[in-house]
C-alpha positions as CSV (number, residue, x, y, z in Angstrom):
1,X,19.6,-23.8,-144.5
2,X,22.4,-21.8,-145.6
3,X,25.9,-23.6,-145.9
4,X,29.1,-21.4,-146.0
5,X,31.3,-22.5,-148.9
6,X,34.5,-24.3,-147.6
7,X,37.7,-22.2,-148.5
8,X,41.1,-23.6,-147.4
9,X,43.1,-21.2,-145.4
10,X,46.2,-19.4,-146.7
11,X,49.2,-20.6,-144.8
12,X,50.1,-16.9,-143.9
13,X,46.7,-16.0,-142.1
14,X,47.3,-19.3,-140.3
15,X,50.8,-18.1,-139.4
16,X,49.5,-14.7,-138.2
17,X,47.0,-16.2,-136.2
18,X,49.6,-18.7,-134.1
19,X,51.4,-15.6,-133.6
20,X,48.8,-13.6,-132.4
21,X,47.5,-16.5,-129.7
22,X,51.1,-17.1,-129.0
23,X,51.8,-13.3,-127.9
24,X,48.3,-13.0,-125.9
25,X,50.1,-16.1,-124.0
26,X,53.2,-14.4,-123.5
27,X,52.1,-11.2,-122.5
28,X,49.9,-13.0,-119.5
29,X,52.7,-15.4,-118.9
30,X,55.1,-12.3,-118.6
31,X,53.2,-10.4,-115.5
32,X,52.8,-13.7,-114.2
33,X,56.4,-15.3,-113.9
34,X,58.4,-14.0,-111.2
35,X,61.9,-15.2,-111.3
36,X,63.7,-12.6,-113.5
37,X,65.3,-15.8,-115.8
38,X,62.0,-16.7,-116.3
39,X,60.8,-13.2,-117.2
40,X,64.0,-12.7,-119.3
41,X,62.9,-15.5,-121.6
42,X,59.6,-14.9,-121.8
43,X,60.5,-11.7,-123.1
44,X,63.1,-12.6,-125.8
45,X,60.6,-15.4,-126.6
46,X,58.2,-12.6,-127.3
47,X,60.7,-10.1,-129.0
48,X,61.2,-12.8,-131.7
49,X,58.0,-13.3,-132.6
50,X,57.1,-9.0,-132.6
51,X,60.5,-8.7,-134.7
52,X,59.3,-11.5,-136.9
53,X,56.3,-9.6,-137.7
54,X,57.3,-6.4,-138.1
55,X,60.9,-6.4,-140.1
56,X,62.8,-5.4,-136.9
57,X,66.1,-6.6,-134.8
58,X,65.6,-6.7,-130.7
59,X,63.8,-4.9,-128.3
60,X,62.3,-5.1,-125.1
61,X,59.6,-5.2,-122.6
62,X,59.4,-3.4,-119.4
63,X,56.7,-3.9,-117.0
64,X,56.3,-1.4,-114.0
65,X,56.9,-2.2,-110.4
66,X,54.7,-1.8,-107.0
67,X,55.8,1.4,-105.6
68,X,58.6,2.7,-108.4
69,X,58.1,4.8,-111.0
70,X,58.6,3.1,-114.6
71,X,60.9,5.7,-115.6
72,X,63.2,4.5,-112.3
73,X,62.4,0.6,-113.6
74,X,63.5,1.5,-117.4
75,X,66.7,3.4,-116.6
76,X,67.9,0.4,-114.4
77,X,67.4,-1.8,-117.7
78,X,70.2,0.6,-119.6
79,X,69.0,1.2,-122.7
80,X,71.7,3.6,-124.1
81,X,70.7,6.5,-126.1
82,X,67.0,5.9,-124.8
83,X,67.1,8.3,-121.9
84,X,64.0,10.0,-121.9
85,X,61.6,7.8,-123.9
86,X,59.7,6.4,-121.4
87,X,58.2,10.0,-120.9
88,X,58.0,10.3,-124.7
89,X,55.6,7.5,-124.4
90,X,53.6,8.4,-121.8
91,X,52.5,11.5,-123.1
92,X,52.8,10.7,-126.8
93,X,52.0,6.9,-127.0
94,X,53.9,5.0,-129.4
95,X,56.6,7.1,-130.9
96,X,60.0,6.3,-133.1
97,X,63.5,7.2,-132.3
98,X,65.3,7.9,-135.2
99,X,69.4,5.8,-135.5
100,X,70.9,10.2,-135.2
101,X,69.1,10.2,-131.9
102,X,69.2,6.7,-130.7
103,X,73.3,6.9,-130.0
104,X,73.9,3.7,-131.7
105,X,75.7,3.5,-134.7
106,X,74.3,1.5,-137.3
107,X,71.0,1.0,-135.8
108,X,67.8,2.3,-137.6
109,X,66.5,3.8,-134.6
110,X,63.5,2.3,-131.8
111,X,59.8,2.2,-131.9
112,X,58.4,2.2,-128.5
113,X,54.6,2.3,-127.1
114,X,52.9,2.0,-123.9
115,X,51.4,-0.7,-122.5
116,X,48.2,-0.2,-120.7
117,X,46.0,-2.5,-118.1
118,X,42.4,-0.5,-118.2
119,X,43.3,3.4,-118.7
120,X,47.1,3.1,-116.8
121,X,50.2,2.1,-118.1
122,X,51.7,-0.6,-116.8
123,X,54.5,-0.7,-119.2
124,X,56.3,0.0,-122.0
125,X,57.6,-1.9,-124.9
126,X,59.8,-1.2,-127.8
127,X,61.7,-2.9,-130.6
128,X,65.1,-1.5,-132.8
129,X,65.0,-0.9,-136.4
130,X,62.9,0.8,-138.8
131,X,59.8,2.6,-137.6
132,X,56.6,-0.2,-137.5
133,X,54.2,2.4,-135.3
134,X,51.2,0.6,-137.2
135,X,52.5,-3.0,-136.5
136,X,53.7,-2.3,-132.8
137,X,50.3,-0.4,-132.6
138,X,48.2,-3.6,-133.4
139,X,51.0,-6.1,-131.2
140,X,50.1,-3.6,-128.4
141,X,46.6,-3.7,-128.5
142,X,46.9,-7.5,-127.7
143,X,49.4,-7.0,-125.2
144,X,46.5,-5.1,-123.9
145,X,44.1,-7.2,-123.9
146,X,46.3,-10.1,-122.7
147,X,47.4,-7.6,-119.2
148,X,43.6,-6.6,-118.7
149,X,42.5,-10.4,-118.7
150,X,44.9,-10.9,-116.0
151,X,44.2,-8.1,-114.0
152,X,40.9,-9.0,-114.2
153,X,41.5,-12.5,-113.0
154,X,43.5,-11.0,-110.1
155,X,40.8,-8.7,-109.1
156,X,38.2,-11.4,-109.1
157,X,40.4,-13.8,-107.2
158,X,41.1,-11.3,-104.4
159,X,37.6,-10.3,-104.4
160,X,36.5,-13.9,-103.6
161,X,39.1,-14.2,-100.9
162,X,37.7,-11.1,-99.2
163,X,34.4,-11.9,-99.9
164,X,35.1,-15.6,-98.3
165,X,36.4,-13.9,-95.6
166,X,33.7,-11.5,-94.7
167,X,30.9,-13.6,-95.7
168,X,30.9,-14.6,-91.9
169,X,27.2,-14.4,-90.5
170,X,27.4,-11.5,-88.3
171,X,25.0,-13.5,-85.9
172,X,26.7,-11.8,-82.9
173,X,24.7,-8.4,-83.4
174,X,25.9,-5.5,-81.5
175,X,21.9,-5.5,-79.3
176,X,21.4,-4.2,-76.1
177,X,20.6,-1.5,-74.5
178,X,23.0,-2.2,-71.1
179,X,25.5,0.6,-69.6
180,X,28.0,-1.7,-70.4
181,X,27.1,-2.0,-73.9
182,X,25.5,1.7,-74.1
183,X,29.2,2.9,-72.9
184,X,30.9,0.4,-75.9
185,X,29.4,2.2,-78.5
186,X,29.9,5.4,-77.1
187,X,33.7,4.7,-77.4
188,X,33.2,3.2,-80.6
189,X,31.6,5.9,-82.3
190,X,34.7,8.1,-80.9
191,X,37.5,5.7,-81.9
192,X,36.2,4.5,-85.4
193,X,36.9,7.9,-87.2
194,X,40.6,8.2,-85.9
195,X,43.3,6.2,-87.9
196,X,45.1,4.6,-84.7
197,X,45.4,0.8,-84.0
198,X,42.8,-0.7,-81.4
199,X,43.5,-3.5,-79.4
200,X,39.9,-5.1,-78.4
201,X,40.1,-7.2,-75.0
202,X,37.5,-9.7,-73.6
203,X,36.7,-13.1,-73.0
204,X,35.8,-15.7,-75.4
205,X,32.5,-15.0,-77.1
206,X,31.8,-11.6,-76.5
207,X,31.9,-10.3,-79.9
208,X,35.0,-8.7,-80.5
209,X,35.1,-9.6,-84.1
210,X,31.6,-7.8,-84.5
211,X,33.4,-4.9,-82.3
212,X,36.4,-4.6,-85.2
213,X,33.2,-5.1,-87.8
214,X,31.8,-1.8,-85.9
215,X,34.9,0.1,-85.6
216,X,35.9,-0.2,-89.8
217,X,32.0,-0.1,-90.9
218,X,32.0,3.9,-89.1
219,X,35.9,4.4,-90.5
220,X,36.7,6.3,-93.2
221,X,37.5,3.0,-95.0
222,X,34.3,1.7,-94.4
223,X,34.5,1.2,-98.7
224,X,37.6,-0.5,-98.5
225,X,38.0,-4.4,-97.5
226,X,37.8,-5.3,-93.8
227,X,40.1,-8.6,-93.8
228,X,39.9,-11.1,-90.6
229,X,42.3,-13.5,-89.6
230,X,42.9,-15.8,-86.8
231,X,46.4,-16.2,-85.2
232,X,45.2,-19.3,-83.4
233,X,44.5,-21.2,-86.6
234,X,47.2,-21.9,-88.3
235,X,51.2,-22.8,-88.3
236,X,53.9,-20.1,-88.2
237,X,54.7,-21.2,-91.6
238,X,51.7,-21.2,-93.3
239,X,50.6,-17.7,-91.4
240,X,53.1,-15.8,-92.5
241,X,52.2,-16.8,-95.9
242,X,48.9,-15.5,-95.2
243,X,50.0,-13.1,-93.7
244,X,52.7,-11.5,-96.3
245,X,51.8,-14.0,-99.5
246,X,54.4,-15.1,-101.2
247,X,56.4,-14.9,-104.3
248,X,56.7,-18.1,-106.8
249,X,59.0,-20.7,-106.0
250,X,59.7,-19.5,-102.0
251,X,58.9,-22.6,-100.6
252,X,57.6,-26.3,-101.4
253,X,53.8,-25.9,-102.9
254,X,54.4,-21.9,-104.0
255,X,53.8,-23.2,-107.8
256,X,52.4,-19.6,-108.1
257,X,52.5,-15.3,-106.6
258,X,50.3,-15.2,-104.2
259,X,48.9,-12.5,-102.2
260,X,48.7,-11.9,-98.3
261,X,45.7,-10.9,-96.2
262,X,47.3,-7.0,-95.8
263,X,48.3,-6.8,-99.1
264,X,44.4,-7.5,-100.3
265,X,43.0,-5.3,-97.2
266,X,45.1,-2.4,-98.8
267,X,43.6,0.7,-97.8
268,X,40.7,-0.7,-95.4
269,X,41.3,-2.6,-91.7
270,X,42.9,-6.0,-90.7
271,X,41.3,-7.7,-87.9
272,X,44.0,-9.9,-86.4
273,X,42.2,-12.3,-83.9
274,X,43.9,-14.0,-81.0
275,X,47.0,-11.7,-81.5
276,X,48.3,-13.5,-78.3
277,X,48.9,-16.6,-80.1
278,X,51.0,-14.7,-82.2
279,X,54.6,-16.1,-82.4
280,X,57.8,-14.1,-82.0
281,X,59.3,-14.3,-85.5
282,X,55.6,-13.2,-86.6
283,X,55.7,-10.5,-84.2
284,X,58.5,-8.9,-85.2
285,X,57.5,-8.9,-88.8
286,X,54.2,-7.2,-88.0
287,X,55.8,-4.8,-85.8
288,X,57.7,-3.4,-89.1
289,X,54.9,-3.5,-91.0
290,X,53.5,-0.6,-88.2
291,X,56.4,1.5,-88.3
292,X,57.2,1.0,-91.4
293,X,54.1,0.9,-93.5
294,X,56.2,-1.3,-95.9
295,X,56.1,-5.2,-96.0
296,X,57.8,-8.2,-98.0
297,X,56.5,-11.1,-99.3
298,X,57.6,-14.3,-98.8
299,X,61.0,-15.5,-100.5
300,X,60.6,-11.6,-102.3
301,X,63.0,-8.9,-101.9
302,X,60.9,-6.0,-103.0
303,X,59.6,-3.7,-100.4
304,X,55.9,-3.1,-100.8
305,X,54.2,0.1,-99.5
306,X,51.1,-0.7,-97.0
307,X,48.2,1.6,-96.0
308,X,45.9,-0.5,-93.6
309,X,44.7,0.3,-90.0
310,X,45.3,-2.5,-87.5
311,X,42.5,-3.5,-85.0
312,X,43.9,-6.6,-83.0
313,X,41.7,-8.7,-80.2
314,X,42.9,-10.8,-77.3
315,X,41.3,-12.6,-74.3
316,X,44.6,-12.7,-72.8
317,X,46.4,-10.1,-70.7
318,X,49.0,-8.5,-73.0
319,X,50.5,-6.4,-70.5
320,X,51.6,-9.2,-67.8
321,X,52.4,-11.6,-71.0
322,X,55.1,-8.9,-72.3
323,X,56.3,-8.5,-68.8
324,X,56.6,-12.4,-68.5
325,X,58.9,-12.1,-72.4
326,X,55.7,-14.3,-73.7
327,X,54.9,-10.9,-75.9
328,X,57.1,-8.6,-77.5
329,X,56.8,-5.2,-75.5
330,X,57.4,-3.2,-78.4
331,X,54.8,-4.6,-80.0
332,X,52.0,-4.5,-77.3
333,X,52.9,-0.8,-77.1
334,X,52.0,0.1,-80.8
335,X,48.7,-2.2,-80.7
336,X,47.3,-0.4,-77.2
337,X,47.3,3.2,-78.9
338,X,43.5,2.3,-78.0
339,X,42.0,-0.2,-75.8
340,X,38.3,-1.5,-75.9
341,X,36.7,-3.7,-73.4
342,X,34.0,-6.3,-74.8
343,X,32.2,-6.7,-71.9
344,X,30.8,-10.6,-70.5
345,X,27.2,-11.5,-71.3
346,X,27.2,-12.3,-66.7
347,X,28.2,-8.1,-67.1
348,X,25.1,-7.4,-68.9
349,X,22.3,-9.9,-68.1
350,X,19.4,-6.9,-68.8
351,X,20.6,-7.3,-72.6
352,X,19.7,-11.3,-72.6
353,X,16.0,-10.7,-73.4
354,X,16.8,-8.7,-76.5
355,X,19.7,-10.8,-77.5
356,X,17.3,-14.1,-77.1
357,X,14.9,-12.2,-79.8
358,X,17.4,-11.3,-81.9
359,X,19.0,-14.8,-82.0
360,X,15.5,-16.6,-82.5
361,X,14.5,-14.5,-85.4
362,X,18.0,-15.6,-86.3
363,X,17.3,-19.5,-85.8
364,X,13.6,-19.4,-87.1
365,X,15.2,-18.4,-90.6
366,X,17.7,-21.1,-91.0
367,X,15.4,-23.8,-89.5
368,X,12.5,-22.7,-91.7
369,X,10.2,-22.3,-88.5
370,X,8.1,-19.6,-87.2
371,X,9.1,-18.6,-83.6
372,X,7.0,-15.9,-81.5
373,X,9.3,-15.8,-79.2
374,X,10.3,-17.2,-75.0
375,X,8.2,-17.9,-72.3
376,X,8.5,-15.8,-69.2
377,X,9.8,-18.7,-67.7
378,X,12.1,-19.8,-70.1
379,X,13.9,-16.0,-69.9
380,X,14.1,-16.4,-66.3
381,X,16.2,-19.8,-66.6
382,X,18.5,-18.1,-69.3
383,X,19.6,-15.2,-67.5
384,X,20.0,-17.2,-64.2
385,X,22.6,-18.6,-66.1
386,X,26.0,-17.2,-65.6
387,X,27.0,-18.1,-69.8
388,X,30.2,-18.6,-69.2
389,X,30.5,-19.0,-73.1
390,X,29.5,-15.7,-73.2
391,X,27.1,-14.8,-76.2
392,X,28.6,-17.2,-78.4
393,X,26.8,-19.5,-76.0
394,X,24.2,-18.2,-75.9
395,X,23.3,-18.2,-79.6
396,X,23.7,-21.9,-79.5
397,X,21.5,-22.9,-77.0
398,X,18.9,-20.8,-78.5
399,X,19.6,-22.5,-81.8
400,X,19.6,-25.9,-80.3
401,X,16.1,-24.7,-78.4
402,X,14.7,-23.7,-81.9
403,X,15.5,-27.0,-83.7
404,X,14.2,-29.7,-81.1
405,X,11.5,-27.3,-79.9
406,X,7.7,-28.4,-80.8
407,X,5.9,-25.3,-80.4
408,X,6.4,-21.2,-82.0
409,X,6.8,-20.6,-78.2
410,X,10.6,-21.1,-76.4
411,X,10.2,-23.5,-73.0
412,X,12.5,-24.2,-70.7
413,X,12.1,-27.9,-72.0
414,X,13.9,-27.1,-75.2
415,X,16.4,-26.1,-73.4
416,X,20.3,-27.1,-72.4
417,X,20.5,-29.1,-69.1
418,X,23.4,-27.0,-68.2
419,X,21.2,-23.6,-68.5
420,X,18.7,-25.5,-66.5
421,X,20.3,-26.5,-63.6
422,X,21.2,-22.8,-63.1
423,X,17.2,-22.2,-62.7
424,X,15.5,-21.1,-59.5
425,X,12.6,-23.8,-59.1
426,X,9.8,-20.9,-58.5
427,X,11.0,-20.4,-62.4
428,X,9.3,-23.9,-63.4
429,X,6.8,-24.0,-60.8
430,X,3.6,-24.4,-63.6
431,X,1.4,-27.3,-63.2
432,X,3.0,-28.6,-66.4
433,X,6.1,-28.1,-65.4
434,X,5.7,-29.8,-61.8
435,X,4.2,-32.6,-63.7
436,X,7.4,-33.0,-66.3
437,X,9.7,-32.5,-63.4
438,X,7.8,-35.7,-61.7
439,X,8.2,-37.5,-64.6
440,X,11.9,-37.2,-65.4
441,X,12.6,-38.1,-61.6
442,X,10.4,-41.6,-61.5
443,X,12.3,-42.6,-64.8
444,X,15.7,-41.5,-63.0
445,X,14.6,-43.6,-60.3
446,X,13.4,-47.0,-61.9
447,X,16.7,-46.8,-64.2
448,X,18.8,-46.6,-60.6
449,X,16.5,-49.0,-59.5
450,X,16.9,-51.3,-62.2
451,X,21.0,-50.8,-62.0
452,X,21.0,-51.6,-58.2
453,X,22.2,-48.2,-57.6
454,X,25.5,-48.4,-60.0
455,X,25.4,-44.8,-61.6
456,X,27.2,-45.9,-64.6
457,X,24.5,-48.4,-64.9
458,X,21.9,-46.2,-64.5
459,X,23.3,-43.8,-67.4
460,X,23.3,-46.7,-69.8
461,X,20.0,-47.9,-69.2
462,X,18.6,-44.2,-69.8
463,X,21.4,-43.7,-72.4
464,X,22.8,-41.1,-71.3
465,X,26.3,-39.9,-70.7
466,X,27.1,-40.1,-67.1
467,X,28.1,-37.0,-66.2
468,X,24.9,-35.8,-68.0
469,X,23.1,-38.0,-65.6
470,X,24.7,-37.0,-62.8
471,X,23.8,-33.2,-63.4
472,X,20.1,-34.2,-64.1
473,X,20.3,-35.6,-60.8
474,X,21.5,-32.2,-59.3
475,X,19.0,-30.5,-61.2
476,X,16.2,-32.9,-59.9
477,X,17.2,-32.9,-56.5
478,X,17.5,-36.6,-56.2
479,X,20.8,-37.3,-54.5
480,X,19.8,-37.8,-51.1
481,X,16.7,-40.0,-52.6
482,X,19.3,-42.1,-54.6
483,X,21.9,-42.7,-51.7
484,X,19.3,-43.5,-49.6
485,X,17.9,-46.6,-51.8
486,X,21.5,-47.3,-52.8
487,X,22.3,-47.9,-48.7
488,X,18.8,-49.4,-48.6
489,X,19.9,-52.0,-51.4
490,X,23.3,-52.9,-50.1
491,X,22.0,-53.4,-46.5
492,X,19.0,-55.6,-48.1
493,X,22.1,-57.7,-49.9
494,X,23.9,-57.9,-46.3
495,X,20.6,-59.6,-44.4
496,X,20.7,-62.3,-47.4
497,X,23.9,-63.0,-47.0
């Protein structure tokens, strides 16, 4: 085995290295600090070390801004006698400006060069004295490196966000083959190529999330994010953060820049959920951001550009909310350019066989199981139900059916009691059902037996809840049987006495 002979290193390759590591630092901790102090030391910290280096005296570093030119950003620096050089740079790179043309007497002129993130540039950095194009050159190239990594890391972090965000099962599924649904996707397919806001109405668990899924996935900015958020979910405070983001230092815990939902849906749709909920400071912030197209972050004062399209849902009614002052009017007008209607699962009970399918393929994935599908008589009890949950519902008493069920075939057994109440007899008229039916009602009545009638009794000794127990008792038709022996047991109790 080969051993590489031990040479000590010469204290100026040591010195150059520390340098180097120190500038890659600076350079990330320069896009990364946003009070200007802080930037303004960071960058004389940096100048020192480049000047060090080099042979040179001062400099600077200027960074470009969301939304400006750098040109605009450099001239508001005043570097005098530098008029001009950022466009030097940008179509030159690194050039030097000789002390005739610089305007300052005495100096030995500025070397300047661009900074670049990927193939743009971000920047532009310079430092006065002789020319050092080969020095800057190589300080550059890890300025570079150092801007990329942090893009990068930006990138990456937003992209996880999103990803988090979208990674929602979309277990809903736009199925059926109703007029009601047939006429949603008919607007849909209409709406989804225009650019205008879309305010989606409907009941709770009707899918209008998948209906704003729908809507951006047919858009033009089908490639760009689609970003969801719930109104409902959180504070004011901490919803306008996720809302807008904000800048470092603009409130207790904002150790760092962070950046909003709309700012990381730029270019594609936000999907604001429960826009009802929405409260009034918020709602007049949003309402800017649709006229305006511009937004600021939290504790910033810079005025970002915004290019998103706005689909909002509600189960409320906006209209007599605004007329009530519970919703700005204002605002209600620019969300209901368009207006959708998710219509209720009760609206649409020819799309429950399809949707029961579609959910059990669904549930026989997660759960590992094989499932060929419902009974005839367990479809009948599930769309004599009126689902008040809607489809939401729906796909969990499917999923509960496909966990405790014992065969590859859906019963009526498996299941909620509340979806079998709802059930016509005739639809569990079987032998085997009759039989099971007779069953559950002698062990309702030996329990009430055994609790001499007291229904909270009678719950515990089946162990049940007792309002479970007394809709099993509905469902069973027992309540006549069970008064009767409760007024046969009390007037048994009076001839003893």
């Amino acid at each position: 085995m080969l051993e590489a002979e031990a040479h000590p290193v010469p204290e100026a390759a040591k010195s150059t290295l520390l340098k180097a590591s120190t500038m890659i630092y600076l350079f990330r901790a320069l896009t990364e600090t946003n009070s200007p102090l802080g930037k303004r030391d960071v960058e004389l910290h940096l100048i020192r070390l480049v000047n060090d280096v080099s042979g040179t005296d001062g400099g600077f570093v200027v960074l470009a801004e969301t939304g400006k030119p750098l040109s605009d950003t450099f001239r508001e620096r005043d570097f005098p006698g530098l008029d001009g050089l950022v466009e030097r740079v940008c179509a030159e790179g690194i050039v030097h400006v000789p002390a005739r043309d610089s305007g300052s007497e005495g100096n030995a002129g500025a070397t300047a060069g661009p900074l670049y993130v990927g193939d743009r540039i971000a920047g532009v950095m310079g430092v006065l004295g002789p020319d050092c194009g080969e020095v800057l050159g190589a300080v550059l190239t890890l300025a570079s490196t150092a801007l990329a990594a942090v893009r990068e890391f930006e990138e990456l972090r937003t992209e996880n966000i999103l990803l988090k965000s979208q990674t929602i099962p979309d277990d809903s599924g736009m199925v059926g083959e109703s007029k009601a649904i047939l006429h949603l996707k008919s607007l849909i397919d209409r709406v989804a190529p225009q650019d205008a806001s879309v305010l989606v109405l409907g009941e709770s668990g009707t899918g209008k999330e998948l209906v704003a899924r729908t809507i951006h996935a047919r858009s033009r900015r089908s490639a760009r994010p689609f970003v969801a958020i719930n109104c409902a979910a959180l504070s004011e405070t901490l919803l306008e953060s996720d809302l807008f983001g904000h800048e470092r230092g603009a409130f207790t815990g904002a150790v760092a820049q962070k950046k909003g939902k709309l700012e990381m849906a730029e270019g594609g749709t936000v999907f604001l959920d429960e826009i009802g909920e929405l409260a009034p400071g918020l709602q007049a912030k949003l309402l800017r951001v649709l006229q305006e197209r511009t937004f600021e972050r939290v504790g910033g004062t810079q005025t970002l550009p915004l290019d998103i399209r706005l689909v909002a849902a509600t189960n409320r009614d906006l209209s007599a909310e605004a007329k009530r002052g519970h919703f700005r009017l204002d605002l209600f007008h620019r969300l209901n350019v368009i207006a959708l209607k998710a219509p209720p699962l009760r609206g649409r009970i020819e799309d429950i066989p399809l949707l029961a399918e579609y959910f059990l393929k669904l549930a026989g994935a997660r759960c590992g199981r094989r499932l060929a599908g419902a009974t005839e008589e367990c479809l009948h009890c599930l769309m004599r139900y009126p689902w008040p949950g809607n489809i939401r519902e729906l796909q969990n008493a499917i999923e509960r059916a496909a966990i405790l069920g014992s065969s590859e075939w859906l019963k009526p057994e498996d299941l909620p009691e509340t979806v079998l109440e709802a059930a016509d007899p005739a639809d569990l008229a079987s032998p085997y059902h009759a039989a099971l039916g007779e069953a559950r009602r002698d062990c309702v009545i030996r329990a009430w037996n055994e609790a001499a009638g007291d229904h909270d009794g009678a719950a515990r000794v089946l162990g049940m809840h007792p309002n479970s127990l007394r809709r099993l008792i509905r469902h069973l038709g027992l309540k006549e049987t069970l008064r009767l022996k409760t007024a046969g047991v009390r007037a048994g109790a009076h001839d003893a006495g």
